[in-house]
Backbone as a printed PyTorch tensor [residue, N CA C, xyz], in Angstrom:
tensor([[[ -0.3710,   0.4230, -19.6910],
         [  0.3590,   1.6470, -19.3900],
         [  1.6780,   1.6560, -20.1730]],

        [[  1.9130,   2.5270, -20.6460],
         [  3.0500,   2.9530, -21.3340],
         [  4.3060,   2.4080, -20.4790]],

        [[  5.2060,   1.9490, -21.1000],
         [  6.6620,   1.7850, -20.1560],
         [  7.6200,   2.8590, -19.9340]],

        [[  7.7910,   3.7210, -20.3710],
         [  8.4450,   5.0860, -20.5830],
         [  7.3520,   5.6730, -19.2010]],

        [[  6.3780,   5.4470, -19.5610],
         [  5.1240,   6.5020, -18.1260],
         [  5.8730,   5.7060, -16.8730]],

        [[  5.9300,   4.5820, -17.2060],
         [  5.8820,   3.7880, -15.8790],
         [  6.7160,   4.1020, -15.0940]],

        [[  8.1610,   4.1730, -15.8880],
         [  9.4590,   4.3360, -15.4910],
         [  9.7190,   5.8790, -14.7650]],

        [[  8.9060,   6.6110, -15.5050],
         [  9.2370,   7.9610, -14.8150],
         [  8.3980,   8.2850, -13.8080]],

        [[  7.4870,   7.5160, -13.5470],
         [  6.4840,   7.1550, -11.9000],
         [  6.9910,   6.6830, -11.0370]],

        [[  7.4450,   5.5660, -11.6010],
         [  8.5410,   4.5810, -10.8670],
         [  9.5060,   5.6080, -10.4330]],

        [[ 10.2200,   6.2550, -11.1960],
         [ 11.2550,   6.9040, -10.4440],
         [ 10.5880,   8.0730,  -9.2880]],

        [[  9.4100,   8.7370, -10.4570],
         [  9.1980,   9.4680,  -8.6020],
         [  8.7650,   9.6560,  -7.2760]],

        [[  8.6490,   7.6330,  -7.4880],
         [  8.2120,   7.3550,  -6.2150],
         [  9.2700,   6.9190,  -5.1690]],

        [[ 10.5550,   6.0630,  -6.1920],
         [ 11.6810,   5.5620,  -5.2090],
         [ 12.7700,   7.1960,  -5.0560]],

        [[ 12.4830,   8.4880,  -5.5550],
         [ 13.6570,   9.1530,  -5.7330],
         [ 13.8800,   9.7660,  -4.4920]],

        [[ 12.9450,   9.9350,  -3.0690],
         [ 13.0660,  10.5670,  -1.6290],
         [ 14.4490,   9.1300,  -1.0690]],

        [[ 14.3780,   7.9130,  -1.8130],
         [ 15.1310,   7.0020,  -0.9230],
         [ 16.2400,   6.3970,  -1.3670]],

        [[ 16.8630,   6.9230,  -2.5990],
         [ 17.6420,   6.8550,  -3.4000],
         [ 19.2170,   7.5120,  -2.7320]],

        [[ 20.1790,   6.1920,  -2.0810],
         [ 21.2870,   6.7820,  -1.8320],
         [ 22.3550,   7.1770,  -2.8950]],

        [[ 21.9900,   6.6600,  -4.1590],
         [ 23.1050,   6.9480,  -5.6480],
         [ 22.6310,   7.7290,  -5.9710]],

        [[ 23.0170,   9.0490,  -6.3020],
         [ 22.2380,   9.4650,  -6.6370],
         [ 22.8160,   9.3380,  -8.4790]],

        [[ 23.9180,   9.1400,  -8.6290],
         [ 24.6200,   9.0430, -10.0730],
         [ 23.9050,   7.6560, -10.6240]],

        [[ 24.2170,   6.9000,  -9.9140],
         [ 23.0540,   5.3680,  -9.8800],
         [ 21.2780,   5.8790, -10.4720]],

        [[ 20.7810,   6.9330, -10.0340],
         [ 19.0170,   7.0220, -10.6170],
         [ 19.2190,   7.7250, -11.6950]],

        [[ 20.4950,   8.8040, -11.8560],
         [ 20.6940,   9.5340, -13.4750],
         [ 20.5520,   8.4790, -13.9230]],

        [[ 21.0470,   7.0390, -13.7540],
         [ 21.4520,   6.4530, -14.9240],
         [ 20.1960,   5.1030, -14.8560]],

        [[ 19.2050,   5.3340, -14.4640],
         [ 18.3760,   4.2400, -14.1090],
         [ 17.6660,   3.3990, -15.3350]],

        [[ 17.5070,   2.2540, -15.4930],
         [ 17.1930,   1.7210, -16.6020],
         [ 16.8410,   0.5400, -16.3510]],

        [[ 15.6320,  -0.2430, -16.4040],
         [ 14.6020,  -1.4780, -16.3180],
         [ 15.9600,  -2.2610, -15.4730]],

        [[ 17.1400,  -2.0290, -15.8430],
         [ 18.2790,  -3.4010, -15.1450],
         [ 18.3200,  -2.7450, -13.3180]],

        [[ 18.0840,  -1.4200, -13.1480],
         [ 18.7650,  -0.8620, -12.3000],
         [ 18.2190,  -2.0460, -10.9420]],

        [[ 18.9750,  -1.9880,  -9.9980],
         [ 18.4660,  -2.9370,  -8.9440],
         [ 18.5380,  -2.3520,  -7.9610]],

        [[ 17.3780,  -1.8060,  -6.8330],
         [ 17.2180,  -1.2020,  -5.9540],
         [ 18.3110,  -0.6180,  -5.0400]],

        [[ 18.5490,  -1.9800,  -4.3900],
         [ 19.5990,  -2.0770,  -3.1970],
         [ 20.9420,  -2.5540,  -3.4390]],

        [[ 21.2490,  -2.8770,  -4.8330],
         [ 22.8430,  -2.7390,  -5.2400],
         [ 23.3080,  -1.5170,  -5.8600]],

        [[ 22.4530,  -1.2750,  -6.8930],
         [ 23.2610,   0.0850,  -7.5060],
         [ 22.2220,   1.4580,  -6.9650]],

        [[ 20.9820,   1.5630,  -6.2610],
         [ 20.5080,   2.9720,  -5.7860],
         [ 20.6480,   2.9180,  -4.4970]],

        [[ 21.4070,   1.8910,  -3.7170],
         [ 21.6110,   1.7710,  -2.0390],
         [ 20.3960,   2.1320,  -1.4830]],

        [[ 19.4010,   2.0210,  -2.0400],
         [ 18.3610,   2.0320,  -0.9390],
         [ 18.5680,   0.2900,  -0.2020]],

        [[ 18.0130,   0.7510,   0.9460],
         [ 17.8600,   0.1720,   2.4110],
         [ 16.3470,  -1.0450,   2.1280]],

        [[ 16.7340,  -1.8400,   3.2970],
         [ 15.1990,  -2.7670,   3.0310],
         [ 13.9680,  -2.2050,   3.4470]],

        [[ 14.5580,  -1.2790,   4.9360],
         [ 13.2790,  -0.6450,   5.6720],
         [ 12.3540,   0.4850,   4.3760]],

        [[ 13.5530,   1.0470,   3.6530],
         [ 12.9350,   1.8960,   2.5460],
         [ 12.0290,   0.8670,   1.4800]],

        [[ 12.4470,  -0.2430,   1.0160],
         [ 11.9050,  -0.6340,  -0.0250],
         [ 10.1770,  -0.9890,   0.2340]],

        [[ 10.5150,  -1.1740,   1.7930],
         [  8.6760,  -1.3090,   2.2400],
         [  8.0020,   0.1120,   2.1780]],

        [[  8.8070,   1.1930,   2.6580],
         [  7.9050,   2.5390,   2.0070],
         [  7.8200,   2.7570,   0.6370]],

        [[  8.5950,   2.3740,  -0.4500],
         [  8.2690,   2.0570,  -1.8570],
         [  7.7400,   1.3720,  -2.0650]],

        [[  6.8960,   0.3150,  -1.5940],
         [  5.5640,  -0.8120,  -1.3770],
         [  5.1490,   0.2460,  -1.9450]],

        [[  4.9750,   0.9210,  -0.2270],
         [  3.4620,   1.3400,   0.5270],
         [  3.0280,   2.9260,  -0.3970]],

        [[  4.3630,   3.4720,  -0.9450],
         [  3.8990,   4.2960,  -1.8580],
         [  3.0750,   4.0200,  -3.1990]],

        [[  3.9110,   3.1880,  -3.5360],
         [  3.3330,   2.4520,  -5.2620],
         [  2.1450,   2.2130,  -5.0250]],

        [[  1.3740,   0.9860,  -3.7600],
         [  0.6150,   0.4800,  -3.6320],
         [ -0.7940,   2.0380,  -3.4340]],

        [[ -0.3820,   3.0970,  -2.6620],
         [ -0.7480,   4.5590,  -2.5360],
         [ -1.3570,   5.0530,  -4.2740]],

        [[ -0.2220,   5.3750,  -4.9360],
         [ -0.2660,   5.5100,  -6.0930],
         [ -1.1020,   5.0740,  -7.1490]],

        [[ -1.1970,   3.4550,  -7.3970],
         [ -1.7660,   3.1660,  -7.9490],
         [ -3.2500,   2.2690,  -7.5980]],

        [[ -3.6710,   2.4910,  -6.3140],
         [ -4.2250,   2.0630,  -5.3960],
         [ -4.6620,   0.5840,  -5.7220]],

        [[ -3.3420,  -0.0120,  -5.7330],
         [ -3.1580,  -1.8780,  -5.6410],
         [ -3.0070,  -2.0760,  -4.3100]],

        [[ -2.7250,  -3.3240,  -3.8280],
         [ -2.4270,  -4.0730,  -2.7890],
         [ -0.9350,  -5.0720,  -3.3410]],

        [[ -0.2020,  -4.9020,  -2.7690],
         [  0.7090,  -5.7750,  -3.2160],
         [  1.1330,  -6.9100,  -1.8570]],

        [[  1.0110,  -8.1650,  -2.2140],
         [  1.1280,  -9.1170,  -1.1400],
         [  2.8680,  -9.0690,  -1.0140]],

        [[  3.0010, -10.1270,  -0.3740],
         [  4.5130, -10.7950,   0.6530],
         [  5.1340, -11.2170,  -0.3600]],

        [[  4.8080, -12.2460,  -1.3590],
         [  5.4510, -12.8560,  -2.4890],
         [  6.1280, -12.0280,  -3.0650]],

        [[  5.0330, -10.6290,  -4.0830],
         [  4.7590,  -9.9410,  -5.0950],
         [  5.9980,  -8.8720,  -4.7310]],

        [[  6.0120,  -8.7440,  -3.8150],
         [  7.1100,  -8.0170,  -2.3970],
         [  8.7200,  -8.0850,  -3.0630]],

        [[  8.3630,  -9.5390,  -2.7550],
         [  9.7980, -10.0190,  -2.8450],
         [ 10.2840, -10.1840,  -4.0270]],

        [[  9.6090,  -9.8890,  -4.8810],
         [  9.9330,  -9.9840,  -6.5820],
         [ 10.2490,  -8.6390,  -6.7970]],

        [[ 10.3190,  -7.7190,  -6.2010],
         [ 10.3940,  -6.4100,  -6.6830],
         [ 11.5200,  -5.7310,  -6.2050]],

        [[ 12.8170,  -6.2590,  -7.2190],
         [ 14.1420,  -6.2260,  -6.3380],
         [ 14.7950,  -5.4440,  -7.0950]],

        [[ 14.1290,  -4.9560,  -8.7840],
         [ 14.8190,  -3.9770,  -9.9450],
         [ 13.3420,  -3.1940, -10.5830]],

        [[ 14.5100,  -2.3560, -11.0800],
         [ 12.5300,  -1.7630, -11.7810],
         [ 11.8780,  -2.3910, -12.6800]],

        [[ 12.6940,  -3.3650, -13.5310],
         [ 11.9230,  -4.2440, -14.0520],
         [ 10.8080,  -4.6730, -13.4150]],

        [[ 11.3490,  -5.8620, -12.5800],
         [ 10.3100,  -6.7990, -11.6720],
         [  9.1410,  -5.5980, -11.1310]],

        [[  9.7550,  -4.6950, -10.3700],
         [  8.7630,  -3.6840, -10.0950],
         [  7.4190,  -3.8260, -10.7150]],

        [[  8.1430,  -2.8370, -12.4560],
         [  7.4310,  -2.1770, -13.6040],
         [  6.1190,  -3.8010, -13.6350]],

        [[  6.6630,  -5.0110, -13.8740],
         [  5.9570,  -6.3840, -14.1570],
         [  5.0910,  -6.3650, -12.8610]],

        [[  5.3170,  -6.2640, -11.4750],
         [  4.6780,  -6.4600, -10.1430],
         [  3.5420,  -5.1910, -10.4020]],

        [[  3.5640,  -3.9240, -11.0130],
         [  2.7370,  -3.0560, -10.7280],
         [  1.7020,  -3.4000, -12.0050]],

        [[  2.2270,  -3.8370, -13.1430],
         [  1.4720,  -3.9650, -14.2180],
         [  0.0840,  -5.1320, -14.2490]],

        [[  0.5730,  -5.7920, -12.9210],
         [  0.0260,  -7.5450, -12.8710],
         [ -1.0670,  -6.6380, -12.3790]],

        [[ -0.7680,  -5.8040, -10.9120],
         [ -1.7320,  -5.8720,  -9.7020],
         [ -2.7500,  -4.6670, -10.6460]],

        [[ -2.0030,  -4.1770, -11.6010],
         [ -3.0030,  -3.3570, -12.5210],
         [ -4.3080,  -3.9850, -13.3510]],

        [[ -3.7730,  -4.5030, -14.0690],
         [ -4.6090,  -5.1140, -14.9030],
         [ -5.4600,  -6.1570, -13.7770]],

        [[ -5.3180,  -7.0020, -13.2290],
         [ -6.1670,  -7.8360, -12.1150],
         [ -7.0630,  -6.6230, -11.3400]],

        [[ -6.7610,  -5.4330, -11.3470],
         [ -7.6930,  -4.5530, -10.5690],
         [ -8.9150,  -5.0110, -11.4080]],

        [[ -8.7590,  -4.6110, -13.0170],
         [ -9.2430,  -4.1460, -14.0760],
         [-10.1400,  -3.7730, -13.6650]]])
């Protein structure tokens, strides 16, 4: 998948939980969830459960906890992608 696609998926899945909103103008592979878009932890599990929706993966507890910027994200969605194959 394209990284440019990813990123703008990525964004319109975290953008309902996004407290910066000057923070997602400016979003970029560094951005980190819950320091610079103030989303919440309870939110980051509905950004699981969306992504996981989306791209109809399963993402475990570990895979979870790696997904703390959109990087790691973009890498966590790309893994559970390709392992679908």
């Amino acid at each position: 998948m394209d990284k440019e696609a990813l990123i703008a998926e990525l964004k319109e899945i975290i953008k309902p939980y996004v407290q910066d909103q000057e923070a997602f103008g400016n979003l970029t592979e560094d951005t980190h969830f819950i320091t610079d878009l103030k989303i919440n932890s309870a939110n980051l599990v509905d950004i699981v459960l969306d992504t996981e929706d989306k791209y109809n993966i399963e993402i475990d507890n570990d895979s979870m906890d790696k997904m703390s910027d959109v990087k790691s994200a973009m890498g966590v969605i790309e893994e559970k992608i390709a392992a679908k194959g």
